[in-house]
N, C-alpha and C positions, 0 to 999 in steps of 0.2 A: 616436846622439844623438836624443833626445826635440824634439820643435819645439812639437807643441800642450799635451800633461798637465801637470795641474799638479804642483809638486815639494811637499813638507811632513815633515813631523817631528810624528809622534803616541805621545810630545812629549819635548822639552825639560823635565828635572828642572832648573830655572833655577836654585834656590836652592846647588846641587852643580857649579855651573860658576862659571868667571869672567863676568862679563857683558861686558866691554871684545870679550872672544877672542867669546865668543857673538854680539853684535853685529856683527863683522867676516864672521865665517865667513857667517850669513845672508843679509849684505847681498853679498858675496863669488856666494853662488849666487845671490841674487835677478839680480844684476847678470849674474852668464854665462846667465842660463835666460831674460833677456828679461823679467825682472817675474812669473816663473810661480813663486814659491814663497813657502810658507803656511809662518812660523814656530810651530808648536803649543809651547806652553807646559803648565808642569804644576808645584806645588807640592810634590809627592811625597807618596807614602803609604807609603815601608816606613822605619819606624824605626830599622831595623837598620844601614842604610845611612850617616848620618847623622854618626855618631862617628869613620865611614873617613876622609870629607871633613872634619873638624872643624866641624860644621856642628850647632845645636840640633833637633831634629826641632821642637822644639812654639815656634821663633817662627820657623817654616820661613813663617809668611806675610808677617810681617814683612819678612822676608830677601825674599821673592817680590816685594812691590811695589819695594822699596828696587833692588832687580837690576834690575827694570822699569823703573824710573825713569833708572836709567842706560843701560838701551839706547837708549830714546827722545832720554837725550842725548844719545848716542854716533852717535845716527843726523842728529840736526839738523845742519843747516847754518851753521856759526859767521858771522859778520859778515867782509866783505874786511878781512886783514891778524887778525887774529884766531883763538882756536882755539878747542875746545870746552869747555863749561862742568859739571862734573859735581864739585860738594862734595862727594858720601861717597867721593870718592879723593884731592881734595884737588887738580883738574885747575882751574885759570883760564884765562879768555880768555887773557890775559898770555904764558902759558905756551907760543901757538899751536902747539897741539898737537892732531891732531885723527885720527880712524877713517876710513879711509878701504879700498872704496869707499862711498858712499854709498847706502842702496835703493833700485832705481826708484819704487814703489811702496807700499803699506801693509804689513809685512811681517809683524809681527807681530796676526793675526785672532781667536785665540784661547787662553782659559787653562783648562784644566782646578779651577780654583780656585773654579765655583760660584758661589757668589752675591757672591765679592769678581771676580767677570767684569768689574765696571763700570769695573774699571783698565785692563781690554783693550780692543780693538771687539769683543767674543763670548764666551761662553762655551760651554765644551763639558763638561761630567756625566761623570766617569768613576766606573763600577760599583767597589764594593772588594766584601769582605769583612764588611763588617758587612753587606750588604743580607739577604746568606746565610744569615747566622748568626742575624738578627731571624724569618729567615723558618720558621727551623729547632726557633723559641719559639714558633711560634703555639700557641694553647692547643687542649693534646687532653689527654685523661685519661690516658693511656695512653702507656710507655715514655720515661717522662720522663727514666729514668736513661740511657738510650741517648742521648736526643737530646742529653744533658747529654756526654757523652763524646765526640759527634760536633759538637758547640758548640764544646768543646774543642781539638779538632783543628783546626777551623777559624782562631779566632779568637787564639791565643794565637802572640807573637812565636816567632820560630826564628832560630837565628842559624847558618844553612845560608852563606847568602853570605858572610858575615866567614868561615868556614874557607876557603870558595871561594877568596878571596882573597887568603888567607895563603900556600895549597898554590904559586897560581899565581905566589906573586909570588916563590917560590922557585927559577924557570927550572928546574926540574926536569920534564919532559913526563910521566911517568907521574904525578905527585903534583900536575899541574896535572889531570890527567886525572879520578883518583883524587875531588880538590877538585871538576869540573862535575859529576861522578856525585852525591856525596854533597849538592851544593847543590839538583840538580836532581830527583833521584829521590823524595825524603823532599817536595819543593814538589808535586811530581804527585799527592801521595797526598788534596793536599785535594781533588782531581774524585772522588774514591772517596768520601770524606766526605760529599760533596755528593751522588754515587749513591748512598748511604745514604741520606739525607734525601729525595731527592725519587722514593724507589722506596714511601716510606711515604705516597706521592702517588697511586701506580697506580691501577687498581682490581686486586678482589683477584683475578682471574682472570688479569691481568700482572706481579701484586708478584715472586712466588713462581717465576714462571717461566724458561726460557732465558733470553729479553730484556730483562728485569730483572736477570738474574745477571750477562749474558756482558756487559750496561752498567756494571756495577762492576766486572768483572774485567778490561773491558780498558782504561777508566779509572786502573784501577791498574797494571797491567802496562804496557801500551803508551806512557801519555802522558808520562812521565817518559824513558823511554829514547827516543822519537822523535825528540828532538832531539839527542843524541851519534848515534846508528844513522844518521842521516841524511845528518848530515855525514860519518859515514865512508864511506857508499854514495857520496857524493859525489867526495870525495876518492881514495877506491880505483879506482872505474870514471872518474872525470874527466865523467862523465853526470847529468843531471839525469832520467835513466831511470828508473834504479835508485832513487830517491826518489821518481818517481810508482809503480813496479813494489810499491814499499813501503807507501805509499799505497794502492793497488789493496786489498792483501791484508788491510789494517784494513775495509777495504770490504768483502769477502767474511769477514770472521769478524761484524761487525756485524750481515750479510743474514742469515748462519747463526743468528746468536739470535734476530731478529726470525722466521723463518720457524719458530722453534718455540715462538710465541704458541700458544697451544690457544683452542679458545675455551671460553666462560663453560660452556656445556653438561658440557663434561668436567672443571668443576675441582669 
């Protein structure tokens, strides 16, 4: 049992839940943690997603206030002999009907939605993919077709989770398996994209090098299977060893390329 840390969620895709069941669950742990939990919110960014939930990705902010608005009702306190008030479900006083428990506290502190924050108390900036991809355009004369192919990679939808989700929902264990490989491995590939892009950053006596290579290679190698390998080292040993042991040895292939920088004199 935790007594002093705070608890939170970074974040709630709001627009992908119910808000009634969200509002409860929160107020649920606010109330067993003693008022220590920070609800983070987020309007979502992968499009892909959107069509599983029957949900529109592009009036996902719409959807965001409208959900907010109903936690906040779901959170108030009705009048004695009376229930909660919330019109986009169609709930009346009358009805006394109400969510309960109730949050000690302020529970919800922030939204990832940026500058429509001012429906929160806060907002919090979450990095995508475009920041990458703009960065990926700065103007050079040179290897534009490249960067135009490695834009690419970046920025274009993939519809890796929808199989993901298909495999898994067929209670079959290899074909759910089969489904995280194929969602996860192909997602990893954009840190290689992005080692592409920011190796045309080195100087050139590190472009070309070990440490420049062995950064795109285990980018692409490593970061995609780290999370299936991980969970299996977990699973098999029942240790959380064998995941830092694992850890360890991305550690020592890392040192290894970096320890073969040359310097400027010999390139």
């Amino acid at each position: 049992m935790t007594r002093r840390i705070v608890l939170g969620t970074a974040a709630v895709v709001l627009p992908l839940r119910k808000p009634l069941l969200v509002a409860k669950a929160a107020a649920t742990v606010d109330h067993l943690s003693g008022s220590r939990f920070v609800l983070g919110l987020a309007g979502g960014d992968r499009p892909i997603e959107y069509p599983l939930f029957g949900e529109d990705f592009g009036k996902r902010a719409a959807t965001f206030r409208d959900d907010l608005a109903i936690l906040r009702q779901a959170w108030a306190a009705p009048p004695a002999g009376s229930g909660i008030t919330v019109p986009a479900l169609g709930l009346k006083a009358e009805r006394r009907l109400d969510v309960l428990p109730k949050p000690a506290g302020a529970v919800c502190r922030w939204s990832s939605l940026g500058a429509r924050g001012r429906i929160s108390t806060g907002s919090a900036p979450t990095s995508t993919a475009g920041s990458t991809t703009r960065a990926a355009w700065r103007p050079r004369p040179r290897h534009l077709d490249g960067r135009r192919a490695r834009t690419h990679a970046l920025g274009t939808p993939k519809p890796y989770l929808t199989l993901m989700f298909v495999l898994v929902g067929t209670g079959n264990f290899w074909l759910a398996v089969l489904g995280m490989a194929l969602a996860t491995f192909p997602h990893a590939m954009y840190y290689a994209a992005l080692a592409g892009i920011l190796a045309r950053d080195y100087p050139v006596e590190v472009r070309y090098t070990r440490m420049s290579l062995s950064y795109q290679a285990c980018t692409a190698l490593f970061a995609g299977t780290a999370p299936i390998v991980s969970q299996y080292l977990l699973t098999a040993t029942g240790s959380i060893w064998s995941v830092v042991a694992l850890g360890l040895g991305y550690v020592v292939i890392t040192v290894a390329g970096v320890r073969g920088r040359p310097s400027a004199a010999s390139v």
